[in-house]
N, C-alpha and C positions, 0 to 999 in steps of 0.2 A: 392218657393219665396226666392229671396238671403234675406242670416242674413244680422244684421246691419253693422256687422265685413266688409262683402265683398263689401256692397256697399258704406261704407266708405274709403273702399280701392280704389275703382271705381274711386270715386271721386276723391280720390288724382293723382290717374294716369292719366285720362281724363287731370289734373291740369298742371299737368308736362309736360303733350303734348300741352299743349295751349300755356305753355311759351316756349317752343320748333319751334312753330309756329310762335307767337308776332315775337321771335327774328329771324327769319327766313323773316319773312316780312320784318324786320326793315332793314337788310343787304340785301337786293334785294331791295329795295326802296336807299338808297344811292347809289347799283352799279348802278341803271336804271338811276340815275341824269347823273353821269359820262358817259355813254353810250349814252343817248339822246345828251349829250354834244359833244361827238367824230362824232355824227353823223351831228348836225349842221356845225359842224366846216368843215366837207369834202365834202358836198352838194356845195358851189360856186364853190369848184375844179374842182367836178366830172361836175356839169352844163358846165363850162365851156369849159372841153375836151369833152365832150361831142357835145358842139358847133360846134367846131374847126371842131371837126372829121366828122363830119358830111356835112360841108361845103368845105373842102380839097376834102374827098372821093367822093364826088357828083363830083369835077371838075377832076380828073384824071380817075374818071371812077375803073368800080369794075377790070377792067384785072389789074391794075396798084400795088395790092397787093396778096398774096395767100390767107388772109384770107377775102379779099374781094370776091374772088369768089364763084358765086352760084355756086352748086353741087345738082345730085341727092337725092335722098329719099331712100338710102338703109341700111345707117348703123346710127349711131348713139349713143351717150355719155351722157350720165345722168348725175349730181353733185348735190346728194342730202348732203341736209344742216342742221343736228340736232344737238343738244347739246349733252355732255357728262352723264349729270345728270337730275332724273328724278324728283320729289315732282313743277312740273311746267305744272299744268293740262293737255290742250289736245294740248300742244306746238308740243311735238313729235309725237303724234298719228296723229293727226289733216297733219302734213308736210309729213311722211308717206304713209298715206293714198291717196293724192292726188298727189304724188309721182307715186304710183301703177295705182290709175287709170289713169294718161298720158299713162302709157308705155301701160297699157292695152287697154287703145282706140285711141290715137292718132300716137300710135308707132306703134300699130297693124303689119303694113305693111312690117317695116321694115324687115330686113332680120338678122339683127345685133344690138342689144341694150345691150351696158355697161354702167354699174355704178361707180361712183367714188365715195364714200362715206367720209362724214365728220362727225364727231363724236359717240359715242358710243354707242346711242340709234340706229341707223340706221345700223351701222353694226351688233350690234347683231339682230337686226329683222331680214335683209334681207341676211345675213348669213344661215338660216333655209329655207329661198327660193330658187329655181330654178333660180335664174339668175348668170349670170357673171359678177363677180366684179375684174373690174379692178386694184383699190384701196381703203385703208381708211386709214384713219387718223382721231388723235384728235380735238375736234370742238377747235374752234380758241377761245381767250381771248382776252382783252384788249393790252396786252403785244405782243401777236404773232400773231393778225388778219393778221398786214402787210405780214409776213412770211410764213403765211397759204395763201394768195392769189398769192403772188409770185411764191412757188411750185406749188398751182393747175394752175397757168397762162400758167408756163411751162411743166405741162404734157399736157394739154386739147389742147396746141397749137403744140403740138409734135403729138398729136393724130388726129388731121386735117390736118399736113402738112406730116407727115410723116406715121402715122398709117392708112390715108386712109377714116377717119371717114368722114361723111357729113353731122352731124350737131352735134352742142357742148348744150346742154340744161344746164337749173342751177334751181334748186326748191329749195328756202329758205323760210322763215318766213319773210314780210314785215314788220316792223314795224310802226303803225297807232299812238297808242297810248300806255297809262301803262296796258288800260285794253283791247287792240285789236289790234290781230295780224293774219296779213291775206297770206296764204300761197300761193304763185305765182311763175308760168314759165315762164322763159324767154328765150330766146335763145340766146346764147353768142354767136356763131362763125356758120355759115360765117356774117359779120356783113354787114349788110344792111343799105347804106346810104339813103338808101327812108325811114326807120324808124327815123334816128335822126333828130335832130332840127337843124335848121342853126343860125351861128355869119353872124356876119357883118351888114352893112347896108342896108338898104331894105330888110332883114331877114323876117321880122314880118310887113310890111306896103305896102308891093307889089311893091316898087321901084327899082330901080338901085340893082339888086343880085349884091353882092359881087365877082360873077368868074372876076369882070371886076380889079379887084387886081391880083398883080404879089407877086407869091410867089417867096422866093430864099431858096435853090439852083433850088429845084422844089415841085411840088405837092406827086412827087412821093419819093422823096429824102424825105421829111417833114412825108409821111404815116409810111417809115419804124420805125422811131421812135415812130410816134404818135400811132398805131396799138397796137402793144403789150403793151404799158402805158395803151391802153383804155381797153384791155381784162383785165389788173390787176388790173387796178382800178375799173372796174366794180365787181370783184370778192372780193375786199376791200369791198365795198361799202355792197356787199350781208355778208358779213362776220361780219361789225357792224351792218348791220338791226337787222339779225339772232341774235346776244347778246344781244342787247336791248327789241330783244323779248322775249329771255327767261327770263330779266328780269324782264321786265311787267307781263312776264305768271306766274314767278314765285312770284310775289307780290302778285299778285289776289289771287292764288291758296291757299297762305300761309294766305291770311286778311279772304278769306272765310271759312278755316280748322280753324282757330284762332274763329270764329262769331260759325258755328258748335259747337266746343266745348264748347264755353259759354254757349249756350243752353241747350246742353247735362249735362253740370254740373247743369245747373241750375233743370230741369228734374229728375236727379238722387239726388239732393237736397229733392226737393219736395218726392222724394219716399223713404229717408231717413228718415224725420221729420215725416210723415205718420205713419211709420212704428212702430220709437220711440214713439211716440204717443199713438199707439195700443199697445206698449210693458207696456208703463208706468199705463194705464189704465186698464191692464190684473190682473199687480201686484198689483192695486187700488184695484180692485174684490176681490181679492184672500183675503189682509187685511179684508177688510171687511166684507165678506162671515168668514172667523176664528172667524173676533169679536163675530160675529152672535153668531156663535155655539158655542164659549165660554158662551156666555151671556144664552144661551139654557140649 
């Protein structure tokens, strides 16, 4: 049975790990405002290229781009999306994990499956595995999300038009909420105008489509630019989900290590006072039993 010594030491250590945690919560709870914030703010943008692209590429048709073109089913590019840093529950297990099981059931077939890795946790995982990693880098920040989507925009679109690949995958962390974050695949390139939403009029009410508008210079002229905006911005977009979900995860993580502890001191409390108790009443005996036999 520990002496009183050790588990009064216990307790203090449990103590200092609680306020380790508190504060640990309390800076993931600010950066998570900021982040939900970046993420409101870039949702009309993204909606609205989204629109566009979706309503141009419909009318020039998928030959009118390279990344508009379907392709075969034989090679294919992964872009898993983890953070740097771990004390943020099953943020990176959880993305990971569902990472693997694509390539292992949906990828099956392929003949050819690379990874591009973002952040620290996912490189060092799948570094110890059998696969081919094309690249990694560090998970992106609030500061260099932009600058991280822009280089992966440019390699993943070097590696469809030029490497040959036939299809771009992207597996991030969505973010739902502070306390739910749900890890999804999507497919970035070849982009498919039957997936997106259409602008214009009679969009959404069954009237007058929009092809009956005249683009300038053209539809095809408008894709070259608009294309590559949408594969970076969509890779923006997965770059702040990804941070605001490890902000949330790491909130959680740290308000429920922070409630654990409290427990656990309160626990080792109770087997303190106990214990003291039993010490103080040992040396009650002992008094008493001397008086005896003095008195004897």
């Amino acid at each position: 049975m520990p002496t009183l010594k050790e588990t009064r030491k216990r307790i203090g250590s449990v103590k200092n790990t609680q306020k380790i945690t508190r504060a640990m919560k309390l800076i993931a709870a600010a950066r998570l405002r900021k982040s939900q914030d970046a993420i409101v703010a870039a949702r009309p943008y993204a909606t609205a290229l989204r629109a566009v692209m979706g309503e141009v590429a419909e009318l020039a048709g998928t030959e009118s781009h390279p990344l508009l073109e379907p392709r075969g089913q034989d090679s294919a590019v992964v872009v898993v999306m983890t953070s740097d840093r771990g004390l943020a529950g099953g943020f990176n297990s959880q993305l990971i994990r569902t990472a693997e099981r694509y390539v292992a059931n949906e990828l099956s077939a392929y003949e050819t499956v690379r990874l591009r890795l973002v952040g620290r946790k996912a490189t060092a995982y799948f570094r110890r595995q059998n696969v081919d990693i094309a690249s990694n880098r560090l998970a992106p920040t609030g500061d260099t999300a932009l600058d991280v989507a822009r280089e992966l925009a440019t390699e993943v679109v070097a590696d469809f038009i030029d490497g040959g690949m036939d299809r771009i995958f992207l597996v991030y962390n969505e973010f739902k909420s502070a306390i739910t974050q749900k890890p999804v695949t999507v497919q970035l390139l070849p982009i498919e105008p039957g997936e997106l939403p259409r602008s214009g009029p009679g969009s959404n009410d069954g009237e007058a489509r929009s092809g009956e508008l005249v683009y300038e210079p053209s539809e095809t002229a408008l894709l070259e630019h608009l294309v590559p905006l949408y594969v970076q911005n969509a890779l923006f977009r997965a770059c702040l989900e990804s941070i605001a979900s490890e902000f949330g995860a790491r909130m959680s993580a740290m308000d429920a290590a922070t409630r654990n502890a409290g427990e656990m001191i309160d626990r080792l409390t109770l087997v303190y006072n106990r214990a003291r108790q039993a010490a103080i009443t040992k040396e009650l005996l002992e008094i008493i039993a001397g008086a005896e036999a003095l008195k004897g």
